[in-house]
C-alpha positions in Angstrom: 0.0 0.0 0.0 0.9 3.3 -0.7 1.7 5.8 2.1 2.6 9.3 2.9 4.4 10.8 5.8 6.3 14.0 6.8 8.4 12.3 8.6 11.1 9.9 6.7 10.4 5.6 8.0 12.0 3.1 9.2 12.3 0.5 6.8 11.3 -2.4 9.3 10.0 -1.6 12.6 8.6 -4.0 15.1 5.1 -3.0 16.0 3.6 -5.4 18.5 5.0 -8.6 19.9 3.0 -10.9 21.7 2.4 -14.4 22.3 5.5 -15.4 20.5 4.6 -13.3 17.5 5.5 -10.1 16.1 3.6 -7.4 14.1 6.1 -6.1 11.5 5.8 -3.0 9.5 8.4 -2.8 6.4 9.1 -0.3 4.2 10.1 0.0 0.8 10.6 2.8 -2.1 11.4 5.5 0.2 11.4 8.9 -1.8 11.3 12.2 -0.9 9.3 14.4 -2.9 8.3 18.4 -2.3 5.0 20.1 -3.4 3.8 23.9 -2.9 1.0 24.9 -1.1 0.0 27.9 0.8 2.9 28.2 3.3 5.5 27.3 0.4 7.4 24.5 -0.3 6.9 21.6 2.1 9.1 18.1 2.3 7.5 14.8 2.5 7.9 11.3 2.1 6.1 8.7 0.1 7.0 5.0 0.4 5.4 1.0 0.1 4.2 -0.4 3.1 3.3 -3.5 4.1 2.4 -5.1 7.6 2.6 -8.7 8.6 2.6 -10.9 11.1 5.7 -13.5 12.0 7.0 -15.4 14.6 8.9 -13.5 17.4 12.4 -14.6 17.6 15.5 -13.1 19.1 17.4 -10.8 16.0 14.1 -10.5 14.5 14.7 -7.5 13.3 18.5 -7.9 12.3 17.2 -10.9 10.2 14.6 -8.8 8.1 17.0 -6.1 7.9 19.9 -8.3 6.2 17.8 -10.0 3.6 14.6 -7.4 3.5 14.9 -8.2 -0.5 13.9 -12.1 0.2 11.6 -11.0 2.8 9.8 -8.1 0.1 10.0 -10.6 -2.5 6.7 -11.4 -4.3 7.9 -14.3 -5.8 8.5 -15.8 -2.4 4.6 -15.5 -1.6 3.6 -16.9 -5.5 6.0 -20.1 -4.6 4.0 -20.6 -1.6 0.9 -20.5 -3.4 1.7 -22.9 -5.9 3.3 -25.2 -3.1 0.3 -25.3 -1.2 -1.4 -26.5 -3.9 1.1 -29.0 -4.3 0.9 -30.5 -0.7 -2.6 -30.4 -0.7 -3.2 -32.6 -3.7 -0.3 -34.8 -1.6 -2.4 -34.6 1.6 -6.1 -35.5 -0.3 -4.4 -38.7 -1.9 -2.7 -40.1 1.2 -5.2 -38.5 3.5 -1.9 -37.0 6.1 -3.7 -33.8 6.3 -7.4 -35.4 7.1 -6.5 -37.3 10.9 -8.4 -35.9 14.2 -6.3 -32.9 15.2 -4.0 -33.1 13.1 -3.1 -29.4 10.6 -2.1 -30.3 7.4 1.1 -28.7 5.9 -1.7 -26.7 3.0 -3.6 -25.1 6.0 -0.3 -24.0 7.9 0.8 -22.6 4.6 -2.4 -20.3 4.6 -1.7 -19.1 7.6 1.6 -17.8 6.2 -0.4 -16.4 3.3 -2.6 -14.5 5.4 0.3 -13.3 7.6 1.7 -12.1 4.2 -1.0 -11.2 2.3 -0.9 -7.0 2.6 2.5 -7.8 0.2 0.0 -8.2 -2.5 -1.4 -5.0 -2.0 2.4 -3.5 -3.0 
C-alpha cells in the first residue's frame, strides 16, 4: 500500500510482539518528494508499506534487515501458493492432512499467506 508521511520511516519496525509473535511494518521505495502549497514548499515522504505478522524470535529485526529483499519478494509469496497446492493434492491422496487434530502442511501454509497477504497489496 501506498503511504505518505512527513516524517522519513524506518524500513522495518517491530510493532507489537505478543504471544510469540511479532507485528512487523516494512518499508520500501522510500522517496522524498516536495510540493507547494500555501505556506511554500513543504518536504514529505512517500514509500510501500506492508504489515505482517511473523513469529517472534531473538534478532528479528536484524534478520529482516539483512535479507529485506527475500523477505519483500513477491515471488516468495507466489512459490507458496503454488506449493500449497502442491501438498494439498499430496495430503487429499494419502489422506496425512485429514486425521483428528492433526493441521495439514496446505492449512499452515495459509496461515503464512494471510500473515503475508498486505505484500499483494504492494
Amino acid at each position: 500500500m501506498k503511504v505518505q508521511g512527513t516524517t522519513q520511516p524506518e524500513p522495518v519496525e517491530i510493532k507489537r510482539q505478543e504471544m510469540g509473535k511479532a507485528t512487523v511494518v516494512m518499508c520500501n521505495n522510500i522517496a522524498e518528494k516536495q510540493r507547494e502549497d500555501d505556506d511554500g514548499i513543504s518536504t514529505y515522504y512517500e514509500w510501500d508499506q506492508v504489515e505482517v505478522t511473523m513469529p517472534l524470535h531473538q534478532g528479528l529485526k536484524s534478520d529482516i534487515e539483512n535479507n529485506f529483499e527475500d523477505f519483500w519478494d513477491k515471488e516468495t509469496i507466489e512459490g507458496l501458493k503454488n506449493m500449497k497446492g502442491r501438498i494439498g493434492e499430496v495430503e487429499k491422496a494419502t489422506g496425512s492432512g485429514n486425521k483428528a487434530g492433526e493441521r495439514g502442511i496446505a492449512k499452515r501454509i495459509d496461515d503464512l499467506e494471510d500473515r503475508i497477504a498486505k505484500l499483494e497489496e504492494v
